[in-house]
N, C-alpha and C positions, 0 to 999 in steps of 0.2 A: 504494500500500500504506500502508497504516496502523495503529501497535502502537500499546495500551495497555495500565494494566497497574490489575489492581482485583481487591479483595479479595473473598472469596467471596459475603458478602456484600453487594458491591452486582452482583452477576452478576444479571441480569434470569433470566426462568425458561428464556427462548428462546438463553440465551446458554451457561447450563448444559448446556441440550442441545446446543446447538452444539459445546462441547468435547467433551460425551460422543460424539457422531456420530462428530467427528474420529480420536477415540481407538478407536473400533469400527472404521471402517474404514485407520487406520494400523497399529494392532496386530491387525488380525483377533479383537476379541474381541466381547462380545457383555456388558458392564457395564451394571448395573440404574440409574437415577440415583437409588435409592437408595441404591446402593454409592458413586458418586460425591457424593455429601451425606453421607455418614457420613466420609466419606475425609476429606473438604476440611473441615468443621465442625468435626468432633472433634478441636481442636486446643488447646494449652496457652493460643490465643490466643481460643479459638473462631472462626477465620478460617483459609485459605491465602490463598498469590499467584497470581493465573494473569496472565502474559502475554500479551495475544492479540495475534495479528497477523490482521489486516482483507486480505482482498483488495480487488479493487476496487466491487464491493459491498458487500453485510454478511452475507456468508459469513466464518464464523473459519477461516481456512486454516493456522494454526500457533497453537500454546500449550506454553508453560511452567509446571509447577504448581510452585510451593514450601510443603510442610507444616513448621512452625514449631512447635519445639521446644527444650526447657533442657538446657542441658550446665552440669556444674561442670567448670571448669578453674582449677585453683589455686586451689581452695579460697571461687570467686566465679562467680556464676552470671551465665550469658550467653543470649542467643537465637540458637539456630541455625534454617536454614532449609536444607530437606532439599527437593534439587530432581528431579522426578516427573514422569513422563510429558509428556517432553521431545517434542515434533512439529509436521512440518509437511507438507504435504499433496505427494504426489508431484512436480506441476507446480511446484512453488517451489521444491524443495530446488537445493542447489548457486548461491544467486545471492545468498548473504551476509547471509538475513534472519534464519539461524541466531544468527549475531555480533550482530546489530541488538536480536534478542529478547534477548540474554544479558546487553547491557548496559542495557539497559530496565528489568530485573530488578533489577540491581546497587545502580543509583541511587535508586529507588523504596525499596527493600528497607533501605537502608544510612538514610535519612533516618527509616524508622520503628521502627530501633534494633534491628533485625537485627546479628550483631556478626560474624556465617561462614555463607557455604554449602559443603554438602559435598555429593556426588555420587558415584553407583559408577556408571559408564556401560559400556555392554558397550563388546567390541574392535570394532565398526564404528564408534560414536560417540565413545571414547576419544578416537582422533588428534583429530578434530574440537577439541575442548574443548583440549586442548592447543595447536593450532593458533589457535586462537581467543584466547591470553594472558589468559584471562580463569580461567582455571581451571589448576593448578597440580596437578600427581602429587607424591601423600602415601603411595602406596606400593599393592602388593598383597596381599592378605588370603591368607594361607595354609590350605590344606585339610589335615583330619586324616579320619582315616577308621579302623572297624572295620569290616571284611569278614568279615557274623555267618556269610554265605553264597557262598563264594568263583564258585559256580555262577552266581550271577545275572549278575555281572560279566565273567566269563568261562566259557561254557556249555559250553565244553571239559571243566572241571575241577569239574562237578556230580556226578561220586563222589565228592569231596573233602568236598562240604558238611559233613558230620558233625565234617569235622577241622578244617574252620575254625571250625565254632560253638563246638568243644573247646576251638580257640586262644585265641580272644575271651575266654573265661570264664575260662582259666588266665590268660590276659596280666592280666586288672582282678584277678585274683587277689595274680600274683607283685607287679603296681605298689600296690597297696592297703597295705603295712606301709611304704611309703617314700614315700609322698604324703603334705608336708606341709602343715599346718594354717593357716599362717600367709596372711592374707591380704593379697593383692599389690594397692597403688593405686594408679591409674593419673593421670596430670597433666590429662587429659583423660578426664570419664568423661559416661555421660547422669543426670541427675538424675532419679535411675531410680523417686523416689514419682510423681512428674509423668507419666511417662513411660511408666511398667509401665500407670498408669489408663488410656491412652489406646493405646498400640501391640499390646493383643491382646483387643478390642473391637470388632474388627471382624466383620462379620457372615458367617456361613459357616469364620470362619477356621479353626477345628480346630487349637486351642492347647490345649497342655495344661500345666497349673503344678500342682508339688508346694513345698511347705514346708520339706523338710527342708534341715540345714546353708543357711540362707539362703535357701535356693529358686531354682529353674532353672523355665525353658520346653523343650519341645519341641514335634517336631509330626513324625507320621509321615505321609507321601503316598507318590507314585509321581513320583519326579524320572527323567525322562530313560530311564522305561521298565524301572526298579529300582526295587522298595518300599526307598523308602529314610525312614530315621531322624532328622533333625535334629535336633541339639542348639543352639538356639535362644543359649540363654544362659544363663550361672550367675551369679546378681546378688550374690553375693559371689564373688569371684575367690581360687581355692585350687587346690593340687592337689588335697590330700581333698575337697572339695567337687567338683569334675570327676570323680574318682573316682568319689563315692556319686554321683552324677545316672546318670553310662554302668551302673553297677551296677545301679540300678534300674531301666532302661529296658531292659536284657539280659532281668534278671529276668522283668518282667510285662509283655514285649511282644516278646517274639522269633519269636514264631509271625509278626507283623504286619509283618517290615521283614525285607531279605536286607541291607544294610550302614546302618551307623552313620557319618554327617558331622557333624562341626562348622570352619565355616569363621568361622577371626579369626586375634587375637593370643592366644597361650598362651606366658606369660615364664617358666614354671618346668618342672622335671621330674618325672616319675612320677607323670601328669594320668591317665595310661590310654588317652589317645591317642597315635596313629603319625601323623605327619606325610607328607604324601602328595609325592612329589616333583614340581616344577611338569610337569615333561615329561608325567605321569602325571595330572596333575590334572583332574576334568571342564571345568574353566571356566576362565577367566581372573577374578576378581573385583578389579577396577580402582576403586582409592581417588583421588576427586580434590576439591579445595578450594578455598575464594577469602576471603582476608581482606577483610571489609569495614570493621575498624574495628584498626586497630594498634593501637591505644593500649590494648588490651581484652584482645589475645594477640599475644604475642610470636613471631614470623615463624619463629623455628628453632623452638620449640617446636609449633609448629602444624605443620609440615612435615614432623614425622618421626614414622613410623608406629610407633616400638615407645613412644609417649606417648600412646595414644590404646586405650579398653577400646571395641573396635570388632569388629561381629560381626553375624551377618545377622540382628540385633536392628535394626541400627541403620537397616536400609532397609526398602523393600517387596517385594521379592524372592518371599517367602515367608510 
């Protein structure tokens, strides 16, 4: 076996396709290399990372991708690297080439002034990464939700609908006089001019951005078998601003979604959201981390979740 690791572009064309392959038949999807060149180019660097690991031919039998991106923390901007379609081909898993790729990454990565990687891995890969001391738990992302239509969720209580769409609109009602104004910053945030250019540019994505107080993203689809609503992100952090965004999105798109999500941090009150309790929650969304450069961020501050404006902005999820 044999890992390397090289930046997007110097991926030959046949090498491109080769991770694409991988990825189609690991995730059962069916990605255009178009989508894969828009993915991996369109980067702050104009580059990603891919690790690959060689079998003993020159089939790529595992790959790491890192997309490279700016954070301000304290007030200084750094390079993060956001690590993506993590795999390796059935026949190899389980014999440690997982670890082999991760620190391959590390060192590479850290010598070309990468400063952190971060990672949300589902609950099958979590322990992995954990296990592997190379990645460290920075916490989990909390769900909030409005249930515009309590029926889709529970198909029991589809009389009801009428009374939960009621709720929703009174709840952003009664929380709207006591949402305040004042915006919340975090020690760790994305340096979101850099970042807004290049995170909702991808092709197909179905983003939608409005201007007002700041401006938010959303995006409504069908998650899990419920048209559901995301609230993406609010690029200035308020409660009034969380407020007017779920306001708007009630307003001129309730026909189009049966519940409203937004999964992060939210440090204030009277946002408009309900905080969903984990037992209840659709998903686990697992935050995990790796200091590559101490001297750049300080080890307690990087580690705890309520310092970080982190949100399913920050990955590819959605």
């Amino acid at each position: 076996m044999n890992i390397t690791v090289k930046k997007t572009y110097e991926l030959s064309e046949s090498q491109q396709y080769g991770i694409l392959d991988l990825f189609n038949a690991v995730f059962k999807k069916e990605r255009s290399i178009e989508h894969f060149r828009s993915q991996f180019f369109n980067t702050v660097l104009e580059y990603s990372y891919h690790v690959l690991l060689y079998d003993d031919g020159s089939t790529i039998s595992g790959c790491c991708s890192y997309t490279p991106s700016y954070y301000i923390i304290e007030d200084k901007k750094h390079l993060c690297a956001l690590s993506v379609d993590t795999m390796i081909s059935a026949s190899l898993r389980g014999r440690g080439y997982f670890k082999e790729m991760l620190s391959s990454g590390i060192d590479y990565m850290r010598n070309d002034g990468v400063a952190f990687i971060i990672n949300f891995p589902n609950d099958i890969s979590y322990p992995r990464y954990i296990k592997s001391e190379l990645r460290r738990d920075i916490g989990k992302l909390a769900t909030y939700a409005l249930p515009y239509r309590i029926g889709a969720v529970k198909p029991k209580l589809k009389a009801f609908n009428w009374l939960s769409a009621a709720s929703v609109n009174f709840f952003l009602f009664l929380t709207s006089p006591f949402a305040a104004s004042k915006i919340h910053r975090f020690p760790i945030e994305k340096d979101l001019l850099s970042y807004n250019r290049i995170r909702y540019t991808q092709p197909n994505g179905g983003y939608l951005q409005r201007s007002e107080n700041g401006g938010f993203v959303y995006k409504i689809m069908e998650y899990e078998n419920i048209r559901t609503a995301f609230l993406i992100d609010v690029f200035e952090k308020s409660a009034k601003n969380f407020n007017t965004a779920l306001k708007y999105m009630v307003k001129n798109h309730n026909k189009e979604f049966d519940i409203l999500l937004y999964v992060g941090v939210v440090p204030f009150r009277f946002s408009g959201l309900i905080k969903v309790p984990k037992a209840f929650s659709p998903k686990n969304f697992n935050f995990v981390g790796k200091l590559l450069r101490k001297d750049a961020v300080k080890t307690d501050l990087f580690f705890n979740l309520s310092n970080w404006d982190i949100n399913l902005s920050n990955y590819d999820l959605i």
